[in-house]
PAMARLO-660061 format. One record per residue: residue in three letters; residue number from 1; x, y, z of N, C-alpha, C in turn. Coordinates in steps of 0.001 Angstrom, whole numbers, plus 500000, padded with zeros to 6 digits. Example, Ala and Ser with C-alpha at 12.3 -4.5 7.8 and 13.67 -1.06 7.14 Angstrom:
 residuo num    n_X    n_Y    n_Z   ca_X   ca_Y   ca_Z    c_X    c_Y    c_Z
     Ala   1 513190 494310 507800 512300 495500 507800 513200 496700 507800
     Ser   2 512850 497750 507080 513670 498940 507140 512900 500030 507870
//
This chain:
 residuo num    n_X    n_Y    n_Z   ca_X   ca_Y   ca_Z    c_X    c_Y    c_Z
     Unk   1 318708 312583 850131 317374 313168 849847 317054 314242 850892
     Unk   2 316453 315150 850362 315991 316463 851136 315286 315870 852594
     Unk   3 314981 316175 853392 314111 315289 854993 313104 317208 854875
     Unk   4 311800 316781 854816 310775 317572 855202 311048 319226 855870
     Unk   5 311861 318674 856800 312116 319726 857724 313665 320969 856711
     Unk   6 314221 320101 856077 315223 320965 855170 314138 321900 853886
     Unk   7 312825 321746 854090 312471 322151 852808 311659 323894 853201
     Unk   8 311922 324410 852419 311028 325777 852792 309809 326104 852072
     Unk   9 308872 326811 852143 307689 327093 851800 307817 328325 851319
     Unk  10 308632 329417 850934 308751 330454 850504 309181 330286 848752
     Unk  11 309019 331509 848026 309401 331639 846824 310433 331876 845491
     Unk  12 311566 331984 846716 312728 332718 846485 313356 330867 846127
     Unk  13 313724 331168 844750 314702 330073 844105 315817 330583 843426
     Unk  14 317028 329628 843635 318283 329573 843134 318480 329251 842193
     Unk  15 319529 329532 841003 319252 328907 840165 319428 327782 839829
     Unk  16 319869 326970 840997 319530 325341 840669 318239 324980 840493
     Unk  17 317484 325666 841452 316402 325342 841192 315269 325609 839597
     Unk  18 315614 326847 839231 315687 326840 837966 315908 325562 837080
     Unk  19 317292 325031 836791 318151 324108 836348 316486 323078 836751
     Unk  20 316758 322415 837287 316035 321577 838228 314916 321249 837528
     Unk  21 314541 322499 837173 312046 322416 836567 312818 322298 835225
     Unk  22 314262 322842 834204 314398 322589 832981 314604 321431 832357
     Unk  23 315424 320781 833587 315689 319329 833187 315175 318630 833474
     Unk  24 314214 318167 834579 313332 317232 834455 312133 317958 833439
     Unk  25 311846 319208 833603 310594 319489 832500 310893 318673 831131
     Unk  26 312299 318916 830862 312580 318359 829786 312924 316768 829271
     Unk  27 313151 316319 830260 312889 314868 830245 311113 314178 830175
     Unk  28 310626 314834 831219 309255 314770 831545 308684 314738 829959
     Unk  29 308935 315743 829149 308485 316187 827743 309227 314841 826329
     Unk  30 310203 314127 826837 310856 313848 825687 310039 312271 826212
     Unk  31 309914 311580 827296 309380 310498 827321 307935 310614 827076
     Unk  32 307136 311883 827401 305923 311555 826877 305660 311773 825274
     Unk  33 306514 312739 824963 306033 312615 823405 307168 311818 822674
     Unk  34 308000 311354 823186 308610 309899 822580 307612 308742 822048
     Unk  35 306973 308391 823386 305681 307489 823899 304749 307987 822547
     Unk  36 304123 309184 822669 303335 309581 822031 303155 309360 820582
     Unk  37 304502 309669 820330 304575 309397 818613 304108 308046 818377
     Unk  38 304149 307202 818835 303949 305983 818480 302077 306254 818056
     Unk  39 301466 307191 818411 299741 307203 818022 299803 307738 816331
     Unk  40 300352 307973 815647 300577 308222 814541 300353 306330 813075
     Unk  41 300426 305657 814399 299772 304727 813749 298056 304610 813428
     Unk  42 298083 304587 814834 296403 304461 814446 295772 305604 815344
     Unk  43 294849 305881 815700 293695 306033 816713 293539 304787 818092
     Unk  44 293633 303911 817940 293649 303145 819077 295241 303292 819674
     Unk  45 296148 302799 818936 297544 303112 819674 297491 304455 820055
     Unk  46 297033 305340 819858 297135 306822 820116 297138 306611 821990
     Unk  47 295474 306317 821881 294991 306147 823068 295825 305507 824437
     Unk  48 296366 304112 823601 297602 303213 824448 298304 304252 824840
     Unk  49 299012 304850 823812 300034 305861 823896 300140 306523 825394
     Unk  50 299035 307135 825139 298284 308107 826443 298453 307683 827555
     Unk  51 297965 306261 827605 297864 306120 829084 299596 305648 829862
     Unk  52 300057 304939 828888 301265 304767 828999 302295 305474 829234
     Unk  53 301934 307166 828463 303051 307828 828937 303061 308619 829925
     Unk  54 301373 308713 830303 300984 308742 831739 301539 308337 832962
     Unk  55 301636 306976 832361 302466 306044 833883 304042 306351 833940
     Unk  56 304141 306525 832649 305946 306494 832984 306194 307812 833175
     Unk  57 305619 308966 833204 305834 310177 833177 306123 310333 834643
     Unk  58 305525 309644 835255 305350 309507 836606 306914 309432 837319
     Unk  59 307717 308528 836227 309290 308835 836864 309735 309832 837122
     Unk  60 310315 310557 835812 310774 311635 835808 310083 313185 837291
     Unk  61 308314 312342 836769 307766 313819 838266 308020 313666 839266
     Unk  62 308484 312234 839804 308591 312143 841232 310032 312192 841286
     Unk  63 310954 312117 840213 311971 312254 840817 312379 313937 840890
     Unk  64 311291 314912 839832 311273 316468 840249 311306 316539 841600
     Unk  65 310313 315777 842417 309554 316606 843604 310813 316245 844764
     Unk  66 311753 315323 844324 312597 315212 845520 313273 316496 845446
     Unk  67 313468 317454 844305 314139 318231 844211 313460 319771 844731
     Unk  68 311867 319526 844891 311520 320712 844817 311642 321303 846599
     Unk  69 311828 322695 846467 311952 322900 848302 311033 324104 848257
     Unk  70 310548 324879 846954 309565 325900 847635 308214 326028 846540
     Unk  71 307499 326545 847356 306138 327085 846725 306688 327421 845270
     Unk  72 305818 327153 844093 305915 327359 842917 306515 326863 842076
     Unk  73 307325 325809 842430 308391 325190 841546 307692 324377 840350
     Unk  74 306430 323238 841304 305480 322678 840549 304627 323224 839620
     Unk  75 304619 325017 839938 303667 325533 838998 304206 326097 838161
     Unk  76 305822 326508 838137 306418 326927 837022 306990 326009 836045
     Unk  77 307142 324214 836544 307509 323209 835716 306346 323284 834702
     Unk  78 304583 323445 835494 303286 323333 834632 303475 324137 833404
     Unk  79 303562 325076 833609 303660 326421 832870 304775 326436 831115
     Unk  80 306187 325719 831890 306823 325434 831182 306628 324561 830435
     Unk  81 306542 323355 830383 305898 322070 829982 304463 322100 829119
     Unk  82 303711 323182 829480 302613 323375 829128 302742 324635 827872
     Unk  83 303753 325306 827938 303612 326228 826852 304416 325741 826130
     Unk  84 305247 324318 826217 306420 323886 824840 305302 322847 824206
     Unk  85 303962 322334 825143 302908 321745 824562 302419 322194 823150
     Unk  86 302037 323899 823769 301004 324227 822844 301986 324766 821708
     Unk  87 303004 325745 821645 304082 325665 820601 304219 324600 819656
     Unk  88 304048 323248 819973 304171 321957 819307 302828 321471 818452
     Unk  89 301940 322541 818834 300481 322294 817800 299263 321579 819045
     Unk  90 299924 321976 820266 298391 321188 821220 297138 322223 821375
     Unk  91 295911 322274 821196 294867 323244 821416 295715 324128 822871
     Unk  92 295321 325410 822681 295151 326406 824182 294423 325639 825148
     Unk  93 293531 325375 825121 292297 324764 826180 293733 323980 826648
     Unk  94 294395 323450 826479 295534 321785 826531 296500 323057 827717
     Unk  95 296961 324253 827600 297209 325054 828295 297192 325409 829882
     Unk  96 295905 325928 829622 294824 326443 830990 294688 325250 831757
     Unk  97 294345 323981 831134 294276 322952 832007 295771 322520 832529
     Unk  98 296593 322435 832236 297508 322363 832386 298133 323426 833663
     Unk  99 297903 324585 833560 297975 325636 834521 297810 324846 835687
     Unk 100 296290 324894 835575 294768 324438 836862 296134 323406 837791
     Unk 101 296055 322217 836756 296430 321187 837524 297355 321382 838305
     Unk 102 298289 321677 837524 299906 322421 838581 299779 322879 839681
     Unk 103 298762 323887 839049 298260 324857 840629 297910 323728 841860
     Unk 104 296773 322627 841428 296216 321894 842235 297056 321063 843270
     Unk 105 298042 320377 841794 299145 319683 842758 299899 320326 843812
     Unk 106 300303 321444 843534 300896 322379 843803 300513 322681 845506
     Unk 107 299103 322621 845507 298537 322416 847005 298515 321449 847594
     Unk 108 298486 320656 847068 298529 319056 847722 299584 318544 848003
     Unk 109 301108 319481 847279 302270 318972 848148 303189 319988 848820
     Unk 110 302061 320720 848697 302233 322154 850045 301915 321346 851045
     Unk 111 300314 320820 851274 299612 319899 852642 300421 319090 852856
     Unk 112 301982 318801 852178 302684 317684 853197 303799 318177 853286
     Unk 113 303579 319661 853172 304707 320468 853449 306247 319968 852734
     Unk 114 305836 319591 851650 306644 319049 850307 307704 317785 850519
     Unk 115 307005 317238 851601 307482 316019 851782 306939 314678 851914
     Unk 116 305754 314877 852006 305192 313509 852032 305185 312596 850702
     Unk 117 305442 311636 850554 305472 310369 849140 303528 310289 848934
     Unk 118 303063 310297 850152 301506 309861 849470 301059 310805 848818
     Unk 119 301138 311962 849336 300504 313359 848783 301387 313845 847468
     Unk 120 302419 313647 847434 303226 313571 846121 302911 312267 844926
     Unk 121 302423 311482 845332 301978 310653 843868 300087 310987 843587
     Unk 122 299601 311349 844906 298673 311821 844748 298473 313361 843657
     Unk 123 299574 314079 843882 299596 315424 843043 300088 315390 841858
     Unk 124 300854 314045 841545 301273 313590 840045 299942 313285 839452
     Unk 125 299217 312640 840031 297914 312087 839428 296999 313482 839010
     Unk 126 296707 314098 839966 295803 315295 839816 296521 316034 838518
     Unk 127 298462 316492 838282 298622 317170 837492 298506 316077 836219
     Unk 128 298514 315364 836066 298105 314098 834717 296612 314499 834255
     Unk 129 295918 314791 834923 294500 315474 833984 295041 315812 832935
     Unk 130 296096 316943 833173 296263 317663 831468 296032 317048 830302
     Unk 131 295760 315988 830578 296165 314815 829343 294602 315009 828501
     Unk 132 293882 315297 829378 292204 315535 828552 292457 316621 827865
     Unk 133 293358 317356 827974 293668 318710 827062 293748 318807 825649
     Unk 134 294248 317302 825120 294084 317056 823868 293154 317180 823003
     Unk 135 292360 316348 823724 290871 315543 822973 289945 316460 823496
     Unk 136 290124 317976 824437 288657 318013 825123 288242 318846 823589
     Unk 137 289090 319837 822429 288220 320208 821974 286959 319049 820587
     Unk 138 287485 317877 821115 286473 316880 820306 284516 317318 820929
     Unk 139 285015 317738 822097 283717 317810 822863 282915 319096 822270
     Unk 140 284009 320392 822204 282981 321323 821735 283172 322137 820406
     Unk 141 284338 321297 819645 284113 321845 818421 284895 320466 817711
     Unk 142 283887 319685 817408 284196 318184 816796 284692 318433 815491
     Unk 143 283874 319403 814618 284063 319561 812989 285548 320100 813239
     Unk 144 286078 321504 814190 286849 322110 813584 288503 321240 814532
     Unk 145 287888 320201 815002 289231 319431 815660 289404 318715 814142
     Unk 146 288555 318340 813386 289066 317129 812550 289202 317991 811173
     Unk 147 289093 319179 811580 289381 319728 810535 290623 320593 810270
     Unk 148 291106 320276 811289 292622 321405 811360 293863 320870 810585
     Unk 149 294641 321715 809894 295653 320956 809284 296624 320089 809778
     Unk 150 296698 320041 811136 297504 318534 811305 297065 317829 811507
     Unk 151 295420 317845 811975 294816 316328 811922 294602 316009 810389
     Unk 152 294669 316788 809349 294525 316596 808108 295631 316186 807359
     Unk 153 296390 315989 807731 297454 315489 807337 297721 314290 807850
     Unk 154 297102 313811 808685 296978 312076 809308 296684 311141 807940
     Unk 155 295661 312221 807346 295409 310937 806049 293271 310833 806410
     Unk 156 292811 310579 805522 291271 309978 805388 291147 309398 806531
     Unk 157 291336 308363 806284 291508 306765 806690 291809 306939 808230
     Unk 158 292715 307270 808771 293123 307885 810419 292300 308764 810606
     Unk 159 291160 309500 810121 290157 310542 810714 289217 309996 810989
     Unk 160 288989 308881 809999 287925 308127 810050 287368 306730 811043
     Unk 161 289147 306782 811566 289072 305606 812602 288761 306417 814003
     Unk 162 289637 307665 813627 289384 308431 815424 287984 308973 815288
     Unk 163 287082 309126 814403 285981 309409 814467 285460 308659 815253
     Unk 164 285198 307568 814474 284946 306077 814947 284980 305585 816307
     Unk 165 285998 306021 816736 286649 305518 817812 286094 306642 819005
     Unk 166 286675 307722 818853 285986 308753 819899 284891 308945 820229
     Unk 167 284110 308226 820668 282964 308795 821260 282936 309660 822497
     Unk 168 282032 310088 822320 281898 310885 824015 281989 309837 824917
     Unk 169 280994 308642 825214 281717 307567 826223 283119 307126 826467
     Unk 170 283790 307087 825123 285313 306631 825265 286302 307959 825568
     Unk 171 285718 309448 825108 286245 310246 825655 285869 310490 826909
     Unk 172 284792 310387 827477 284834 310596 829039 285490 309760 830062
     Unk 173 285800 308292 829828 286594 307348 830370 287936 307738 830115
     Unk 174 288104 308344 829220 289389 308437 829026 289994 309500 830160
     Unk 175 289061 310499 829743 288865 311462 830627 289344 311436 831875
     Unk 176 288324 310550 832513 287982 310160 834095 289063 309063 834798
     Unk 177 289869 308169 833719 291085 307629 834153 292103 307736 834136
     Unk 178 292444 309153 833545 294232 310254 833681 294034 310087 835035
     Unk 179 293172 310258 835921 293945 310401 837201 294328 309084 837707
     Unk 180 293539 308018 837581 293829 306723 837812 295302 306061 837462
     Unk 181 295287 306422 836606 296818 306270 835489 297718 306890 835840
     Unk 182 297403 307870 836394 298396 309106 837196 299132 308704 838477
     Unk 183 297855 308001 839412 298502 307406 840625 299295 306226 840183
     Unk 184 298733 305010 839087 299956 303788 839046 301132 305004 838116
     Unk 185 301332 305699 837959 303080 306376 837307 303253 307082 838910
     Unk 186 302381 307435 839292 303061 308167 840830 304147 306914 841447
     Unk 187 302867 305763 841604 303173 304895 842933 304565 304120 841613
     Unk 188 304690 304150 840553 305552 303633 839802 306786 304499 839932
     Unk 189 307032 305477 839696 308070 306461 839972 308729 306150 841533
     Unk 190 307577 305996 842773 308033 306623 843682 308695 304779 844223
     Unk 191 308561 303841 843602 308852 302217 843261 310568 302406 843285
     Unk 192 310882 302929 841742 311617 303159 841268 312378 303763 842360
     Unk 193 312424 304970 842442 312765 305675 843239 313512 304702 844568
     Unk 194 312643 304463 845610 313325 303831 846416 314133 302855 846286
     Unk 195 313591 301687 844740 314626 300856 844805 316066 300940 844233
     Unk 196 315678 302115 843314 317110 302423 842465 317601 303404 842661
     Unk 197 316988 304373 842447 317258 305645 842704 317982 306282 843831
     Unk 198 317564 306127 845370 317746 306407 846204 319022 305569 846726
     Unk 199 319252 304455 845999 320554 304022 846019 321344 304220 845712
     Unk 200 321819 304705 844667 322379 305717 843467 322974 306828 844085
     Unk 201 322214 307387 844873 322235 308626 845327 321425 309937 844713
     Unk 202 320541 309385 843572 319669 310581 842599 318411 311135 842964
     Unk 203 318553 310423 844374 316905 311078 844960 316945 311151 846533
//
């Protein structure tokens, strides 16, 4: 594993590093919307879905960050990850937030000079917001979320449960515990990590 002091703070990447944001981006992407599909049952599993692939997403990011050594890596995985989102039918708004967060994490494992484990499950959590990216346009355009052709294609019956089901209270909790959910996949990843991983030799 990289030691703190091997890591640089500048911008200039190799193309491993490249390699690096594609393949975990791309893992990162196949376990959460693996996970995800499973909400195609109902409106409540949706939700499960969410938080779940929250936590496990958490593997794949922490085992990115052993890899990352300079400024931007975290914000070009966001970027990437975030525009194969919206390609796939996620609102824009699901985007920009997505950006934000990267950026955010992005500082927070600058402050440990890209080595610290606390500040790294801490910045998994902060970039896990994105996850409100889904549901936020329920908040300001309710008619034209349930009216778009792939939620219309769920069927009556599935519009009528996530109606049901979404409230603004259950969307703001939902909201307000991506980051919560974020730290148990951080502190879960970074679990993993030491007990298997780092044995292995993969981290």
């Amino acid at each position: 594993m990289t030691t703190p002091a091997e890591r640089r703070l500048d911008v200039r990447m190799s193309p491993k590093d490249l390699i690096n944001i594609g393949v975990f981006g791309a893992l990162y992407l196949v376990i959460v919307f693996g996970i995800n599909m499973l909400g195609f049952i109902n409106p409540t599993v949706m939700l499960v879905a969410f938080v779940a692939s929250i936590v496990a997403g958490g593997i794949p990011f922490m085992l990115f960050l052993t890899r990352v050594r300079h400024a931007g890596m975290v914000t070009i995985f966001a970027i990437v990850t975030a525009g194969l989102l919206v390609l796939t039918g996620h609102p824009l708004v699901s985007f920009v937030i997505s950006i934000v967060c990267g950026l955010v994490a992005e500082v927070i494992i600058w402050a440990g000079r890209y080595g610290s484990r606390r500040l790294s499950v801490l910045a998994y959590a902060v970039y896990s917001v994105w996850f409100v990216g889904p549901v936020m346009p329920i908040f300001y355009d309710r008619e034209g979320y349930y009216a778009d052709p792939a939620m219309q294609m769920m069927g009556a019956e599935y519009i009528s449960q996530m109606q049901a089901l979404m409230s603004p209270a259950v969307l703001i909790a939902f909201d307000v515990s991506t980051i919560l959910f974020g730290l148990l996949g951080g502190l879960l990843g970074l679990r993993l990590m030491r007990k298997h991983f780092e044995k292995a030799g993969l981290a």
